[in-house]
N, C-alpha and C positions, 0 to 999 in steps of 0.2 A: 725583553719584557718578562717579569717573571709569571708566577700563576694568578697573583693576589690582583696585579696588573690586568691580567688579561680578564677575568673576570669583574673588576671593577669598570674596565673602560667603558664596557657598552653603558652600564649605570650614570657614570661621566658623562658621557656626551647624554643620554636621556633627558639628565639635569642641566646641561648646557641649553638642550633645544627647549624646555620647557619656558629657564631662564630667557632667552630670546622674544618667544612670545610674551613674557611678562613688560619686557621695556619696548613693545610697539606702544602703547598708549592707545591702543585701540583702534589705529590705524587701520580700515579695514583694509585695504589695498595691499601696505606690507603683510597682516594679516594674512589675509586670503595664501598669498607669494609662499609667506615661511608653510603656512598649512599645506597645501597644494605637495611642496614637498615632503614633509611631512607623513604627509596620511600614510603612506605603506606601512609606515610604524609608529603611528601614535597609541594603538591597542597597547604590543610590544614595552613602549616606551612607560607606559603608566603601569604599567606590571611590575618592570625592569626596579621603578624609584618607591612602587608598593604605595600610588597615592592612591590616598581613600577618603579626600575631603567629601565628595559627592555623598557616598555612601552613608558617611559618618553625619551630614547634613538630613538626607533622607531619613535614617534611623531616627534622629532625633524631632523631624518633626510627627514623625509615625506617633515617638512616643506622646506627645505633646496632644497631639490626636487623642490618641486614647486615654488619656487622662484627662481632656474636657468633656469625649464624649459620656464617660465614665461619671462625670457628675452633675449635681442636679442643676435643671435650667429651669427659669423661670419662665410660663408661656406668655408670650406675646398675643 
């Protein structure tokens, strides 16, 4: 395995397990199963593939925030 290898693999399988949980369907049972093993490294894992939906969700509604509270209301 070369270096490009060895450092992409953990990313690979990151995106494999993430991939997994996306086609339970919501399964909670399987759910729970793949998570359960999971946890030790799902911090790791969301690092690993730099997902930032959460974050970039947050942000946005912060902004969204402050741009209504930022203008005028009319009182009730």
């Amino acid at each position: 395995m070369n270096t490009l290898d060895q450092q992409t693999a953990p990313e690979q399988a990151a995106r494999e397990r993430m991939k997994a949980s996306h086609h339970l369907d919501g399964d909670a049972v399987r759910l729970a199963n793949l998570y359960n093993g999971w946890a030790s490294a799902f911090d790791l894992d969301q690092a690993r593939i730099e997902y930032c939906g959460p974050t970039i969700v947050a942000e946005l509604a912060g902004a969204v925030q402050t741009a209504y509270l930022a203008g005028q209301r009319n009182a009730i």
